[in-house]
N, C-alpha and C positions, 0 to 999 in steps of 0.2 A: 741256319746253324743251330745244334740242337744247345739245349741249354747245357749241356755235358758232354761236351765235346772232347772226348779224353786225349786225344792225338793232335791237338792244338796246345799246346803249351803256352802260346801266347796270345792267344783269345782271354783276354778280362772280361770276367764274370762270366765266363761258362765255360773256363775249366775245372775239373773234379775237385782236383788239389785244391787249387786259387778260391773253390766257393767254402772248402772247410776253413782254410786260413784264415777266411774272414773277422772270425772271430777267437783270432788267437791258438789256436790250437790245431794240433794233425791226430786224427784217429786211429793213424796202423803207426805212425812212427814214433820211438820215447816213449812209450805208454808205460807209464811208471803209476805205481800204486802204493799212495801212500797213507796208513792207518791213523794216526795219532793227526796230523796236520795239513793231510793232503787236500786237492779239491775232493774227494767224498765224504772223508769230515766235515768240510765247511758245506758243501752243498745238503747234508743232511740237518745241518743245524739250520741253516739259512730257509729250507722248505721245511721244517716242522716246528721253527717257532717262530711264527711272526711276531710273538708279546712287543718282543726287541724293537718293534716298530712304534709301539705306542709310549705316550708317557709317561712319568712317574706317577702323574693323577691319574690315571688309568690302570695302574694295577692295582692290587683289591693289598697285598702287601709290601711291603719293604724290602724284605728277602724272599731272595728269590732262588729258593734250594734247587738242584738238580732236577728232583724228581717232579717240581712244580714247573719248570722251561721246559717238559719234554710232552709233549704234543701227538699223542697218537690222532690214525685216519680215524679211527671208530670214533675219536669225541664229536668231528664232524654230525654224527645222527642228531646229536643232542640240542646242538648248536642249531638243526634243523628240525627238530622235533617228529625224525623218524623214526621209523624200528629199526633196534640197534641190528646192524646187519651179522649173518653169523658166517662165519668165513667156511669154505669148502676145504675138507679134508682128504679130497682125492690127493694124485699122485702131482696130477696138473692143477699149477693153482692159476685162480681165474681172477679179473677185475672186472665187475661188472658197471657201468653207469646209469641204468636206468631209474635211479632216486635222482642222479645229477638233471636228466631231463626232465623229470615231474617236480624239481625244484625251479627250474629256472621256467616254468610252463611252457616247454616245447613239447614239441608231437616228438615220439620217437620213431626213427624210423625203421625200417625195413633194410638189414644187414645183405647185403649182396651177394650170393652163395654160388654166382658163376664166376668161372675161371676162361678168361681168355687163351687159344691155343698158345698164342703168342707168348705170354705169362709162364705155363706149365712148361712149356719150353725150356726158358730159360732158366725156369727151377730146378730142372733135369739137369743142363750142361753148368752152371756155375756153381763154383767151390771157390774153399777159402777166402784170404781177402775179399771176393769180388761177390760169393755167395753175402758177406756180413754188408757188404756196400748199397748190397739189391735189398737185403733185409732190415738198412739202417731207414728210419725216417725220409734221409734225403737221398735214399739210392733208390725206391722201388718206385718203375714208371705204370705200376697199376692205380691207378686211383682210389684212395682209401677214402674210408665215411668220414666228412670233416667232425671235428669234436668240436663241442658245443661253445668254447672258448675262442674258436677264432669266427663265432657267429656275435651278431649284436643283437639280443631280443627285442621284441617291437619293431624291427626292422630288414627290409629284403637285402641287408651289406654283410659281408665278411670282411675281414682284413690278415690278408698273410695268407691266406688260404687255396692257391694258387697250386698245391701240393695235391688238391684232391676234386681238381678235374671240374666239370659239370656240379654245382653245388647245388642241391633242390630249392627251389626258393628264393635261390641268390639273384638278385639282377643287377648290384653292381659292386664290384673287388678291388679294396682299396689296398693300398701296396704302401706300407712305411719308410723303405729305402731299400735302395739295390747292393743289398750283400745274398749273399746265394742262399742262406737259410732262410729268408724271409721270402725271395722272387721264386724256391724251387720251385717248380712243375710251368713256367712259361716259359714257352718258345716263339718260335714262328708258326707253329701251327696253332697257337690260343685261339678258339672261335666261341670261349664260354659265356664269354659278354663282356661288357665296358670296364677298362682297368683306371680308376683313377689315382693319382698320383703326384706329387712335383712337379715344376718343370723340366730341374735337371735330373731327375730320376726319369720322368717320360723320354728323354734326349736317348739316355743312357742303355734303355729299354731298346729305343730303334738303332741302335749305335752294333751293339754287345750282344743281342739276344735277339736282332731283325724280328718281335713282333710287329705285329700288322698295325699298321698307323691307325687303321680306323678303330680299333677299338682301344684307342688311348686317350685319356680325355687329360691334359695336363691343368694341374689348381697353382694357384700364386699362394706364396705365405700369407697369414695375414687375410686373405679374403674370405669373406661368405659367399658361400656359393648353397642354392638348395638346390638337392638331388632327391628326385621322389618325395618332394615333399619336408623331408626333411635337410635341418641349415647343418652343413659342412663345413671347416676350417682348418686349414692346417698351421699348426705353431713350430717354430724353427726349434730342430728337437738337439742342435749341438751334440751331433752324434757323427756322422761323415756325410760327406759334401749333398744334398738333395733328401736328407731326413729329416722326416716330419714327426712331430705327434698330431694327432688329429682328432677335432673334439666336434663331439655328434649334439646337436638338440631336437629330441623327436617334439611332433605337435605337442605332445602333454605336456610339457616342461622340460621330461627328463633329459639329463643331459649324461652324455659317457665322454673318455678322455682316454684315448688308445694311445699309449705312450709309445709302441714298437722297441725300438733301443732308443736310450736317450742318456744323457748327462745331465742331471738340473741346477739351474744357476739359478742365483739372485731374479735375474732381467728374467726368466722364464715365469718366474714365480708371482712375480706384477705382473703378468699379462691378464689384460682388461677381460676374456674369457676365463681367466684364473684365479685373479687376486679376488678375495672373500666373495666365491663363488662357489655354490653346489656343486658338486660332480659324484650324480649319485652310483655309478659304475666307472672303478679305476682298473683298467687294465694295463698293468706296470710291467715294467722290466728289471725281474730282482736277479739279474745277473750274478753282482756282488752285496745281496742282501744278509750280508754277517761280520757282527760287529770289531772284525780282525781288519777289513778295510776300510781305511780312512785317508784317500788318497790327497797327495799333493795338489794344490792347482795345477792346472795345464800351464798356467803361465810362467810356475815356479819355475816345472821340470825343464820344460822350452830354455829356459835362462840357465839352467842344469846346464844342458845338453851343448848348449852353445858355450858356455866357460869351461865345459874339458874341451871339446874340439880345439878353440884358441890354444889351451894350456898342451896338448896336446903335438899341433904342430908348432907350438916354438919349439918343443923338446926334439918333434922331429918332421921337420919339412917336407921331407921327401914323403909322408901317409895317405893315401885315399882313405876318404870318408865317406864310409856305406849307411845308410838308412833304411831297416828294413820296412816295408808298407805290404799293406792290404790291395786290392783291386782298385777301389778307392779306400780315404781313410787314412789318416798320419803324414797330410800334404802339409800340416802346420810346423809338423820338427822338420823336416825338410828345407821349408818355406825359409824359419826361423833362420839355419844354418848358412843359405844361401845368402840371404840379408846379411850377415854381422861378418861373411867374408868376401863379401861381393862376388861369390859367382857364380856361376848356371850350374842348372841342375840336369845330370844326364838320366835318363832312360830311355826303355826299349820303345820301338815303335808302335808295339800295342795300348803301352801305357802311356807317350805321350799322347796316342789317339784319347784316350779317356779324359786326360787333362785337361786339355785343349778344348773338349765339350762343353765344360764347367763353364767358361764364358768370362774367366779368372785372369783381368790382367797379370797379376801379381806372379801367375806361376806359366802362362802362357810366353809372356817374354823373357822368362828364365829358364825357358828349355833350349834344351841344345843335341844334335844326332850326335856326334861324335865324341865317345867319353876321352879320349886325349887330351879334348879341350877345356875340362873340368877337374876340381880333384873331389867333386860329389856326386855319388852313383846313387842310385835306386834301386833296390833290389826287394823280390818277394822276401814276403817275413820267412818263409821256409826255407830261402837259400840262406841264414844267417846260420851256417856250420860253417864248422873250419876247414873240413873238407872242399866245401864249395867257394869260402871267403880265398882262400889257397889259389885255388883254378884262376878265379875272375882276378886273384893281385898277378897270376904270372903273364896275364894278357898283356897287363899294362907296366910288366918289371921296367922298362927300361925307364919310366917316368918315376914310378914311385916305390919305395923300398917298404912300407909296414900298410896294415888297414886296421881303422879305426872303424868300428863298425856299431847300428845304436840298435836296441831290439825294444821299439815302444808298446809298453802293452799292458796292461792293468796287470796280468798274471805274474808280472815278475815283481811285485808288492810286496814287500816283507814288510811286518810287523818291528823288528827289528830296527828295521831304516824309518819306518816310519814318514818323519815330513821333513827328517833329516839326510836330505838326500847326500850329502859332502860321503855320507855311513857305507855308498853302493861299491861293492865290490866288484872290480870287473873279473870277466874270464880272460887266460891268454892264453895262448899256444902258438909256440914262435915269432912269425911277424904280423899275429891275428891278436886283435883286441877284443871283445864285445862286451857292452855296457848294456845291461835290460834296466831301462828306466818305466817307473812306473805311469805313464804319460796312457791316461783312460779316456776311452770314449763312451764309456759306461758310467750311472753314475752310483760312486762307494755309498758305502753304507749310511755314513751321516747324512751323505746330501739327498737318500733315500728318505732316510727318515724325516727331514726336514720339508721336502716335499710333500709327503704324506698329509703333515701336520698342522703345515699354511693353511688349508683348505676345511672346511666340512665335508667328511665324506662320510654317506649312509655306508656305501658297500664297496669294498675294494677286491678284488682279483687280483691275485698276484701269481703270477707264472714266468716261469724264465724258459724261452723257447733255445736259449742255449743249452742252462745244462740239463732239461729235459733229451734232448737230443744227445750231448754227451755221455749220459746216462745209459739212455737208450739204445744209445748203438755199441759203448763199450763194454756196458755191463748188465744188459741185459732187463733196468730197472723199469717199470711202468711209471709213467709221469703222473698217474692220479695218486701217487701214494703222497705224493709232496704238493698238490695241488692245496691250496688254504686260502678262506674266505672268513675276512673278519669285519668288525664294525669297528668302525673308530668315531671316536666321538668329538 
């Protein structure tokens, strides 16, 4: 099955839709544009000041005027003591990297200038939506030249990188967890070399995406293991069910700390590879790296989410209660609801197959085929419209008269509500409720920053493979403009 199997609706983690969802959002549907306080706002602030990450001993002043937080790409030269680049005034404007490669001491390579028939083809016959799908990041099955960010210098590894085929050099491809932006480009026909991974991400892999066993090597949390010489480990990244961060030690010392997606806690923070430990390359996940998010514990919203339910069906008995989820991911509000009303949890048969994988008493013995016999449903984050919430209450009218339905997801974060969740306003429309509670797998801005800070770090990288890709494919934006390397001290 390929990894995009667009006529499978119920294939977890290779269908189109289901691998955008992953991370909260739909690319052709709602696309709304907002100036003053939209994600383009924040994602321009978030990639062009990192200051906001450092401390008050770290900045050189107090105040901190507009025109002192605003971060152009050109300061980058100076910061690297190059010649300052002089931008092309043609019609077509260009980004080039090749200072990024003579910084980081790679060889540059050699740009690929054939076009497979196959390829031109397809460039011919597709328009519209499906032309922008083939042209996004995660829609083109040609093989692009990996950027130098999902390589690890000193070293034959990539990670994520799975997108761009045959990697020169590469001999082995580490995977941080199976959401479709991060697995894009494997299938079943992977033959590029050994993919390490999880165990429950390996599972998942042969489950969801039938790659080939033999080139799966699955790692335990918590172990060292050395590959090529150098020690590998993966630290439980509190992100969805089988994600890792994963911290590299090459022979010389140095050590890197690939975070993929992560939430950081407390407990991640003491880890004995962590706590007042070097980590002279961070490669983070600044998702929500801008200082408007400072989200609630999981634990709060969780306790949230279960005190309206309750409050909810005293007022009205008769309610199905819908959850909406990722492929995996959001199996803890679910989980939460089904504990504090004592009952099973229904989904489809795709998704109990994924479940079931996990190896997860807690949600294995709370599943159930027939949603009659429940009043907790499962549903993709995308089906949480009213249109669809509608359809799926009249399947089951004669059991129950309203739905209460919960949309987990960092994006619906207001600054407003704050950590004052009692503040959330739900939507309704007839006998449809929906509550977006801010319940993240990402981690906000504070618990970024404070991560950051725990440690000495010579050199941090920070990239957000999210909304580089929503960027990218909505609007057209090049990911090196927001790309920023600082030192923290």
């Amino acid at each position: 099955m390929d990894a995009f199997d667009e006529d499978n609706d119920d294939s977890f983690g290779s269908g189109f839709n289901d691998g955008f969802e992953e991370e909260g959002f739909s690319f052709y549907d709602d696309v709304v544009v907002v100036e003053e306080e939209g994600f383009a706002s924040d994602f321009y602030k978030a990639g062009s000041d990192w200051s906001c990450l450092l401390g008050e001993e770290d900045e050189e002043t107090d105040k901190v005027t507009p025109e002192s937080k605003k971060m152009k790409q050109t300061n980058l030269f100076d910061v690297w003591g190059l010649e300052k680049f002089t931008p092309v005034t043609n019609k077509k404007k260009t980004t080039k990297q090749t200072d990024l490669f003579q910084v980081w001491g790679l060889q540059k390579p050699s740009p690929s200038t054939s076009t497979s028939p196959a390829s031109s083809s397809a460039m011919k016959t597709s328009s519209g939506s499906r032309k922008r799908f083939r042209d996004s990041p995660l829609g083109n099955d040609t093989p692009r030249q990996c950027p130098f960010y999902k390589k690890l210098p000193g070293t034959p590894f990539t990670v994520d990188a799975f997108r761009y085929g045959c990697v020169q050099g590469c001999s082995a491809y580490f995977l941080t967890h199976f959401h479709a932006d991060h697995y894009i480009g494997l299938t079943k026909a992977w033959s590029h070399g050994p993919i390490y991974c999880s165990s429950l991400t390996s599972r998942l892999l042969r489950l969801s995406l039938y790659v080939n066993p033999s080139f799966i090597h699955p790692l335990e949390i918590d172990v060292e293991y050395t590959i090529n010489g150098i020690k590998v480990t993966l630290i439980e990244a509190n992100h969805c069910p089988g994600a890792a961060l994963i911290h590299f030690r090459l022979l010389d010392g140095t050590c890197y700390l690939h975070t993929g997606d992560f939430r950081a806690s407390k407990q991640m923070q003491t880890h004995p590879l962590l706590f007042n430990r070097r980590v002279h390359v961070l490669y983070l996940d600044t998702t929500y790296c801008n200082p408007r998010y400072k989200f609630p514990s999981k634990e709060d919203v969780l306790s949230y989410v279960v005190r309206i339910t309750k409050e909810f069906l005293r007022k009205q008995p008769r309610t199905l209660i819908v959850v909406g989820s990722y492929s995996i991911g959001k199996e803890c509000v679910y989980l939460a609801i089904a504990k504090a009303l004592g009952v099973k949890i229904f989904a489809n048969a795709s998704r109990r197959r994924i479940l079931q994988s996990f190896g997860w008493d807690d949600i294995s013995k709370n599943l159930c085929t027939d949603g009659k016999a429940t009043c907790l449903h499962v549903l993709p984050m995308s089906a949480l419209k009213f249109e669809r919430l509608e359809e799926h209450l009249k399947a089951y009218r004669e059991q129950y008269g309203a739905v209460l339905a919960f949309r987990p997801t960092g994006w619906t974060y207001s600054e407003k509500v704050g950590e004052h969740l009692d503040l959330i306003k739900p939507t309704s429309r007839g006998k449809i409720t929906i509550y977006g509670v801010p319940y993240s797998e990402h981690s906000s801005f504070t618990e970024l920053r404070e991560f950051v800070q725990v440690r000495t770090i010579n050199v941090v990288v920070i990239y957000s493979c999210l909304s580089w890709i929503r960027f990218e494919t909505s609007f057209g934006i090049n990911w090196f403009r927001f790309h920023t390397v600082f030192k923290a001290r």
